[in-house]
Biotite code that builds the C-alpha atoms (Angstrom):
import biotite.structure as struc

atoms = struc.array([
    struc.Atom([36.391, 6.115, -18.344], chain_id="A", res_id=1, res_name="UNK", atom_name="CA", element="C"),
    struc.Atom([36.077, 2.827, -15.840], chain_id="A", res_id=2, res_name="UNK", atom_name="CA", element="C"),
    struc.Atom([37.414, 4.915, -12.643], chain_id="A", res_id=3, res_name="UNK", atom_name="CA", element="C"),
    struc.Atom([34.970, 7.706, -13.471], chain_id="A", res_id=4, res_name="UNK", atom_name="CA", element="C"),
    struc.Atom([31.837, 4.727, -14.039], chain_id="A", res_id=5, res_name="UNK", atom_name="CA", element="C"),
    struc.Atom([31.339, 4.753, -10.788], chain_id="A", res_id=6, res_name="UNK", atom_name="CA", element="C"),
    struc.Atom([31.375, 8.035, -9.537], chain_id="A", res_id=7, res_name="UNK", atom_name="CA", element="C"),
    struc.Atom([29.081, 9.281, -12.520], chain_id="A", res_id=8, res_name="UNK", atom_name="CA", element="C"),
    struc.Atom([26.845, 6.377, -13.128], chain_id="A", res_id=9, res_name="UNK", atom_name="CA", element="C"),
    struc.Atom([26.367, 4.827, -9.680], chain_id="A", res_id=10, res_name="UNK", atom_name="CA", element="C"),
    struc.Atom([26.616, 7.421, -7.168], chain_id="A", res_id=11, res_name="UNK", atom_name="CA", element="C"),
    struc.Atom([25.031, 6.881, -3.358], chain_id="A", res_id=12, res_name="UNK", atom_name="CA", element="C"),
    struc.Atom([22.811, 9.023, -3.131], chain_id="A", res_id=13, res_name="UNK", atom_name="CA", element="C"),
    struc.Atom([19.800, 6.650, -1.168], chain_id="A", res_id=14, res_name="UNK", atom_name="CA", element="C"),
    struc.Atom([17.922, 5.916, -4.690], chain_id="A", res_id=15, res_name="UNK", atom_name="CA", element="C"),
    struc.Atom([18.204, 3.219, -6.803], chain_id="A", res_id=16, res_name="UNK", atom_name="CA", element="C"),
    struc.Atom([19.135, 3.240, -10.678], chain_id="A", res_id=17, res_name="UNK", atom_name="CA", element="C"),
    struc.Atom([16.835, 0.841, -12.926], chain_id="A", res_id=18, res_name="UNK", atom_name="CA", element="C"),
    struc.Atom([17.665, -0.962, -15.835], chain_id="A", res_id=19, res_name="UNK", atom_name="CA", element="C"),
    struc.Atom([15.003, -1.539, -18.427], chain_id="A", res_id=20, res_name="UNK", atom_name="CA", element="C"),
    struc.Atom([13.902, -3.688, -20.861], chain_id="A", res_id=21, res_name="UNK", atom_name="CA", element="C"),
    struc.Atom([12.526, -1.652, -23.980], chain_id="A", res_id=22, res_name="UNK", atom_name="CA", element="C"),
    struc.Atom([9.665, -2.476, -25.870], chain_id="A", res_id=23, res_name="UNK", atom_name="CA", element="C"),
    struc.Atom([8.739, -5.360, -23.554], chain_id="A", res_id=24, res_name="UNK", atom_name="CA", element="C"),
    struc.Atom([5.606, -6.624, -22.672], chain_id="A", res_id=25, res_name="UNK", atom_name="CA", element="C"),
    struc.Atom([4.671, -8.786, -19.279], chain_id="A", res_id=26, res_name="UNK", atom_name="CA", element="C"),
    struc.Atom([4.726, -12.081, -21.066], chain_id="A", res_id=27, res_name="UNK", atom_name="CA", element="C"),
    struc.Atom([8.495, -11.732, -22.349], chain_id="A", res_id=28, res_name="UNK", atom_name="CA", element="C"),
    struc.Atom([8.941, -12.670, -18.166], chain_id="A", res_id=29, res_name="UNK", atom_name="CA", element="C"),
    struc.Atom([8.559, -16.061, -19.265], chain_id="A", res_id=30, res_name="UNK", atom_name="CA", element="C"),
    struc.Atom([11.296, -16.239, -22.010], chain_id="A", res_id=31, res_name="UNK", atom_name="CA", element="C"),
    struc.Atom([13.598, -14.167, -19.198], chain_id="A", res_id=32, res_name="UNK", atom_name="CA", element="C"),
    struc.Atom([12.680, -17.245, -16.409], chain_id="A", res_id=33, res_name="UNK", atom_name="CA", element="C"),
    struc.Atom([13.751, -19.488, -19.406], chain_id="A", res_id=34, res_name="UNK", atom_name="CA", element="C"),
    struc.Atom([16.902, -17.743, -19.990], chain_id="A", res_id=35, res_name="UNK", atom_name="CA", element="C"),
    struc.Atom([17.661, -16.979, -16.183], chain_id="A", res_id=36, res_name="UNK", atom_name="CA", element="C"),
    struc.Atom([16.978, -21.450, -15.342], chain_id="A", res_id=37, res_name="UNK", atom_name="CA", element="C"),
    struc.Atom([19.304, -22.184, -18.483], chain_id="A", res_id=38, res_name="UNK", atom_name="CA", element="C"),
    struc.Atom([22.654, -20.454, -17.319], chain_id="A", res_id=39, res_name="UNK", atom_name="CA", element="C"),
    struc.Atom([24.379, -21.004, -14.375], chain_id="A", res_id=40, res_name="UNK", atom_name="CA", element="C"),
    struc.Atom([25.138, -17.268, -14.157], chain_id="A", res_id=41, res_name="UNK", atom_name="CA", element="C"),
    struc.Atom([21.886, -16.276, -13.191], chain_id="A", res_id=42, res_name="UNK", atom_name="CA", element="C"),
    struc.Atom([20.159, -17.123, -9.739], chain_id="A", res_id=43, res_name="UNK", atom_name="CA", element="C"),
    struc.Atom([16.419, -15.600, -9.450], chain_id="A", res_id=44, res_name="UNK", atom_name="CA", element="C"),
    struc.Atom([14.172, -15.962, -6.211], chain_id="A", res_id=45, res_name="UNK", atom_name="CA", element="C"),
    struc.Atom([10.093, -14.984, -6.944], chain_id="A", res_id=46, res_name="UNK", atom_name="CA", element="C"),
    struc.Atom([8.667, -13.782, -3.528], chain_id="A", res_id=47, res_name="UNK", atom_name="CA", element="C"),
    struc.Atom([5.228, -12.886, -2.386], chain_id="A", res_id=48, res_name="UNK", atom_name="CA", element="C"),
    struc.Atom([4.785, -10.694, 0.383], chain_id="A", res_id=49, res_name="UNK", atom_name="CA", element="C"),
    struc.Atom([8.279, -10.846, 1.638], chain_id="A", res_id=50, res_name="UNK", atom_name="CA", element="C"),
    struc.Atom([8.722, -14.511, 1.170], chain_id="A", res_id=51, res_name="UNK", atom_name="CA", element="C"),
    struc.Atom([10.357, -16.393, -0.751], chain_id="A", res_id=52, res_name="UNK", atom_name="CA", element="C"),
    struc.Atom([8.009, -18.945, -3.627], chain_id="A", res_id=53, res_name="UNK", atom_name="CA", element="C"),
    struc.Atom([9.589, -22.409, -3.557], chain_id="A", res_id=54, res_name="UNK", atom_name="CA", element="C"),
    struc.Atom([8.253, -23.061, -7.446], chain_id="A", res_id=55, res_name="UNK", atom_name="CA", element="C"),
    struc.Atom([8.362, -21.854, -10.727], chain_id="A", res_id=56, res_name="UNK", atom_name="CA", element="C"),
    struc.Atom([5.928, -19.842, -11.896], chain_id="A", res_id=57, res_name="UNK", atom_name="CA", element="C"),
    struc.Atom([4.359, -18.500, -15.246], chain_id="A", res_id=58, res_name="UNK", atom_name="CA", element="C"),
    struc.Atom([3.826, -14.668, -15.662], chain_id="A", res_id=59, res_name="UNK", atom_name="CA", element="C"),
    struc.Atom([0.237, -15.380, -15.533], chain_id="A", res_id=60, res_name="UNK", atom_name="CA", element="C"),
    struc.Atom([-0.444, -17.154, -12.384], chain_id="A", res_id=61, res_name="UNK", atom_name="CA", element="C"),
    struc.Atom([2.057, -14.064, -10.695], chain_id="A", res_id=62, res_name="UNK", atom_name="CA", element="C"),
    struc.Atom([-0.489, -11.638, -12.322], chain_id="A", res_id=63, res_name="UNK", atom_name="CA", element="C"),
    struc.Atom([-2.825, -12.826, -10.626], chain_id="A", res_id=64, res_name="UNK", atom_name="CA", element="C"),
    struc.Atom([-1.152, -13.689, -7.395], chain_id="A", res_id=65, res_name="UNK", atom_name="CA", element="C"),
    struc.Atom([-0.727, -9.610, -7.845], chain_id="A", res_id=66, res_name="UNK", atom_name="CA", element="C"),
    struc.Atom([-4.302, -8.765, -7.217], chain_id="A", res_id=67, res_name="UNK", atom_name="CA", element="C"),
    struc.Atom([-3.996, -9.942, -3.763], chain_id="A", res_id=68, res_name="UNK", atom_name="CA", element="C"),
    struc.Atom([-0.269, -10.219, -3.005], chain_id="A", res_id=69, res_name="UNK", atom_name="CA", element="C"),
    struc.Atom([3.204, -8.138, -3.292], chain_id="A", res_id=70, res_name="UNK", atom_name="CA", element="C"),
    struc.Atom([5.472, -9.735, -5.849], chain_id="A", res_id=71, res_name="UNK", atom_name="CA", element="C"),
    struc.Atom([8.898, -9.037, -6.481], chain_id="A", res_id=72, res_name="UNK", atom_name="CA", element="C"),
    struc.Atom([11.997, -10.774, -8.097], chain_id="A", res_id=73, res_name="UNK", atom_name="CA", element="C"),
    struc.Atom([15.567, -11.289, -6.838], chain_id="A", res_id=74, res_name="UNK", atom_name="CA", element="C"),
    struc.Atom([17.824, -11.436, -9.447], chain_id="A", res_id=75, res_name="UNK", atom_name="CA", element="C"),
    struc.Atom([21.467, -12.823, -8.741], chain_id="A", res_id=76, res_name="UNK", atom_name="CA", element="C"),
    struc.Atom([23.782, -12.486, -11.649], chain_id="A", res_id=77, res_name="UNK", atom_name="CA", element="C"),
    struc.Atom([27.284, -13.196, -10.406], chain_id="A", res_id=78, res_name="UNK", atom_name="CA", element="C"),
    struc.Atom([27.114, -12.350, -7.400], chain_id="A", res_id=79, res_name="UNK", atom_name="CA", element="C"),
    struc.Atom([25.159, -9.018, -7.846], chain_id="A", res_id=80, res_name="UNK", atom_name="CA", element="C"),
    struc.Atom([21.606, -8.844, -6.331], chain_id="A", res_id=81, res_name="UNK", atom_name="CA", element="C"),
    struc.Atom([19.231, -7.276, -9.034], chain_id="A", res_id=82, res_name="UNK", atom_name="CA", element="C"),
    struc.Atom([14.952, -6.630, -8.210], chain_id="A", res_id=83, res_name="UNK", atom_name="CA", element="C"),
    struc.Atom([11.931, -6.822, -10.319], chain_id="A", res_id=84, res_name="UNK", atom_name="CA", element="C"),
    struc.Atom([8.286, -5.744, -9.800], chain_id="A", res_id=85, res_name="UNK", atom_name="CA", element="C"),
    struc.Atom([6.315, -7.334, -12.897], chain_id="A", res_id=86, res_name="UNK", atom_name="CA", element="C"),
    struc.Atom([4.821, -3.504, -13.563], chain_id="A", res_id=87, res_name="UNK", atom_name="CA", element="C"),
    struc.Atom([2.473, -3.886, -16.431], chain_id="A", res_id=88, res_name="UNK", atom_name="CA", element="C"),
    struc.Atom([3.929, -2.042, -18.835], chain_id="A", res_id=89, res_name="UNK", atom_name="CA", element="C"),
    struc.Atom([5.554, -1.286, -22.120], chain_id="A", res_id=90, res_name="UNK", atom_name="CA", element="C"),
    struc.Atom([9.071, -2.420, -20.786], chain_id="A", res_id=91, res_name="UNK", atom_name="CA", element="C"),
    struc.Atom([10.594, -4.689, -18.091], chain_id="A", res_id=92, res_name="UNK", atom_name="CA", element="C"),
    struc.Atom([12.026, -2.705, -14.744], chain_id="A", res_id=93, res_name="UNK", atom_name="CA", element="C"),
    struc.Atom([14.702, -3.867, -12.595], chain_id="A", res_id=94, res_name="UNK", atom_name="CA", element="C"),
    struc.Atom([16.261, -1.904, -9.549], chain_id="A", res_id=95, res_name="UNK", atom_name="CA", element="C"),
    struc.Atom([19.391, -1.998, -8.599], chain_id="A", res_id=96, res_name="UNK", atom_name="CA", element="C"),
    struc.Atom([21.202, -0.415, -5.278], chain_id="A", res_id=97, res_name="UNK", atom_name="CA", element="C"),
    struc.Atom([24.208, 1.877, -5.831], chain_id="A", res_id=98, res_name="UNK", atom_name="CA", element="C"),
    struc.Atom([25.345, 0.506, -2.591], chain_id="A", res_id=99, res_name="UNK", atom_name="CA", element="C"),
    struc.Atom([26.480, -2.830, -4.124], chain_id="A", res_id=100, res_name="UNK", atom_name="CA", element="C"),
    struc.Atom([28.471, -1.771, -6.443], chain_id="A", res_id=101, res_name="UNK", atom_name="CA", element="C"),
    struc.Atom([31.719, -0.791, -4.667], chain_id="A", res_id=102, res_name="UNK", atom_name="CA", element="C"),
    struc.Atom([34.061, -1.476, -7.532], chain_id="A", res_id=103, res_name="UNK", atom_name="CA", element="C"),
    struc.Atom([34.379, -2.075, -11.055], chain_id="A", res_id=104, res_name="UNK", atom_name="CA", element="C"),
    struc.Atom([33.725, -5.660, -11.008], chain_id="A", res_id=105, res_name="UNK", atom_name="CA", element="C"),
    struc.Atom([30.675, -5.525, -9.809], chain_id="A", res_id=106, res_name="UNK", atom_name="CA", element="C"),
    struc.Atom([30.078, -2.445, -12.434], chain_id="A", res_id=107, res_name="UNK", atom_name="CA", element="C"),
    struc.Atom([31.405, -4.881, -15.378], chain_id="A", res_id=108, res_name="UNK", atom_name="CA", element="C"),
    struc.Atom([29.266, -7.495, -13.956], chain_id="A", res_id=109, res_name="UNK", atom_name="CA", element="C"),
    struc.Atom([25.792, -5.106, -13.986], chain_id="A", res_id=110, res_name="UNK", atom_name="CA", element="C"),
    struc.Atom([26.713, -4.579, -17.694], chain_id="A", res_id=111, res_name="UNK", atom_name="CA", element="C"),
    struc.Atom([27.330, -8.213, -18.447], chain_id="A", res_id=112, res_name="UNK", atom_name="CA", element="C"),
    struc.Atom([23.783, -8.380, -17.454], chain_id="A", res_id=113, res_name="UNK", atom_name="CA", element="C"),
    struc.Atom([22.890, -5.635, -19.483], chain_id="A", res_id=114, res_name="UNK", atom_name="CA", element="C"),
    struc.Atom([24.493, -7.364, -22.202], chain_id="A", res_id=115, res_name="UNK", atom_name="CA", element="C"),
    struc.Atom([23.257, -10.959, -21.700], chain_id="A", res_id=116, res_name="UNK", atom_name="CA", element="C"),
    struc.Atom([19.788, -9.852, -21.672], chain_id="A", res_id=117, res_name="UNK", atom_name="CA", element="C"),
    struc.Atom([19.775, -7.607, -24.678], chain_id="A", res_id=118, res_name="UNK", atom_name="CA", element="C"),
    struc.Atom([21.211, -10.415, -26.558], chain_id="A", res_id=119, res_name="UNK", atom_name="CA", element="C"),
    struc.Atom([18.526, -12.866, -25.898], chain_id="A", res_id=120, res_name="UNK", atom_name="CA", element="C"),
    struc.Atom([15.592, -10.213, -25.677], chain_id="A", res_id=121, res_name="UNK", atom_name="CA", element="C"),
    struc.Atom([17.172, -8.766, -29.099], chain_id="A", res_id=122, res_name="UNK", atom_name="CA", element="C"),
    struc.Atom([16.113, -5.540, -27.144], chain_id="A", res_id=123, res_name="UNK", atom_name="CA", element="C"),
    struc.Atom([17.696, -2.606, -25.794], chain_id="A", res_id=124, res_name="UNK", atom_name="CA", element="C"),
    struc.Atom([18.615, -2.607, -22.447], chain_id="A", res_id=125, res_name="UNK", atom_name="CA", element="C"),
    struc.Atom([19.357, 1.132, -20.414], chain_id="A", res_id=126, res_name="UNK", atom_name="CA", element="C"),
    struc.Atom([20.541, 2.419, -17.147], chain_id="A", res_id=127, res_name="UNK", atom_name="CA", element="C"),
    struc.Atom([19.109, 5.621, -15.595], chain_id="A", res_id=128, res_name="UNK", atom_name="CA", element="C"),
    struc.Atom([18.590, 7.124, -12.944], chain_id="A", res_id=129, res_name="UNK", atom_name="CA", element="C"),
    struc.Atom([15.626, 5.802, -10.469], chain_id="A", res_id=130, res_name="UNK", atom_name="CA", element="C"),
    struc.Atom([12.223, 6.628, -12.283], chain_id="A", res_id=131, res_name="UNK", atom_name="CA", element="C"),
    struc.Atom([13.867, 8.486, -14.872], chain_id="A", res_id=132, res_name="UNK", atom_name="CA", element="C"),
    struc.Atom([13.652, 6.578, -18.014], chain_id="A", res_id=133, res_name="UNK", atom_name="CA", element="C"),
    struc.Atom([14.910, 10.090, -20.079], chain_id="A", res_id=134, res_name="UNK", atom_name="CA", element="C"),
    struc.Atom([18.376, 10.464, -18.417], chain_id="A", res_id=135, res_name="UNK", atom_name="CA", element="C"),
    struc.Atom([20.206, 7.417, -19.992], chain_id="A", res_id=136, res_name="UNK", atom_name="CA", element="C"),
    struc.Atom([23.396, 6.260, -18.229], chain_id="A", res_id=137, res_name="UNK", atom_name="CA", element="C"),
    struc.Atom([24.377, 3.143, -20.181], chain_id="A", res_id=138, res_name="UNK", atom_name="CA", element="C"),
    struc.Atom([22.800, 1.733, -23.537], chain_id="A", res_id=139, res_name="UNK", atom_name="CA", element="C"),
    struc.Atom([22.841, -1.761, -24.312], chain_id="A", res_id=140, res_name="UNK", atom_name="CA", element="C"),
    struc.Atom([22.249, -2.662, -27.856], chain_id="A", res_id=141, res_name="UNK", atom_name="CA", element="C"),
    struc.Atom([21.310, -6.565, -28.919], chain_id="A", res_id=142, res_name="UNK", atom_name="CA", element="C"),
    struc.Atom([24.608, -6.516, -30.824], chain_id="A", res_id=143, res_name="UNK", atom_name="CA", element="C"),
    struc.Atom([26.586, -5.947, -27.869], chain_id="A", res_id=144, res_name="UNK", atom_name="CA", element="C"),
    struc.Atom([27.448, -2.262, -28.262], chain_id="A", res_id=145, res_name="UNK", atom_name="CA", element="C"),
    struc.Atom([27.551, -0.453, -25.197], chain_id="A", res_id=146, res_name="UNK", atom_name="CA", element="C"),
    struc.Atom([26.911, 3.180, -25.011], chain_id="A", res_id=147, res_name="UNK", atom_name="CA", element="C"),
    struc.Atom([27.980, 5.973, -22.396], chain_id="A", res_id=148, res_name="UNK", atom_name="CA", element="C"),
    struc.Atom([26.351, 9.249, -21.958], chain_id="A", res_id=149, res_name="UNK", atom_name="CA", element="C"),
])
């Protein structure tokens, strides 16, 4: 199964696949900035409009640095570079670039991060396809388990 991950679940075809955060809401970004300061495995970067935000922020002043401003996250788990848009919405979205992951360590490290953030969300965590939340890749339950379609 790991020699075919990659092929299957991470193709190049010039769109990203997004991970998501079920049944989240915009405020459980400031338990994940919480989680992301308190291990060294995580590295994340706010920016607005292309630049990068030299302090720490709470989920509400970026919501309303939104109204007027592009923000994004940078993500770096181990190495691997991982995006967020703060969409308002039912769950959390991150992007990812199939281009990055060139071999299976970067593949086991995208579903460390999978697994890492189920376990302190207690929430499932998927892969998919770019904008398509109904094709599951990879399901991350808070337990651990990891599931393959």
């Amino acid at each position: 199964m790991n020699d075919e991950i990659i092929s299957k679940y991470f193709y190049q075809d010039g769109s990203f696949r997004d991970i998501y955060i079920l049944q989240s809401h915009l405020f459980d970004w400031d338990l994940l900035f919480n989680f992301f300061d308190s291990s060294p495995k995580f590295e994340f970067i706010l920016i607005k409009d292309g630049e990068e935000v030299n302090e720490r922020l709470s989920i509400d002043s970026i919501k309303n640095l939104k109204k007027d401003y592009s923000m994004s996250i940078q993500i770096i788990y181990n190495g691997v570079s991982i995006f967020g848009y703060f969409l308002e919405t039912d769950y959390i979205e991150f992007d990812i670039t199939p281009k990055a992951i060139v071999s299976l360590e970067e593949v086991h490290k995208v579903i460390e991060f999978m697994k890492e953030v189920s376990k302190f969300t207690k929430k499932v965590v998927i892969l998919t396809p770019e904008m398509d939340m109904n094709e599951e890749y990879i399901r991350v339950l808070p337990t651990g388990e990891t599931i393959y379609s």
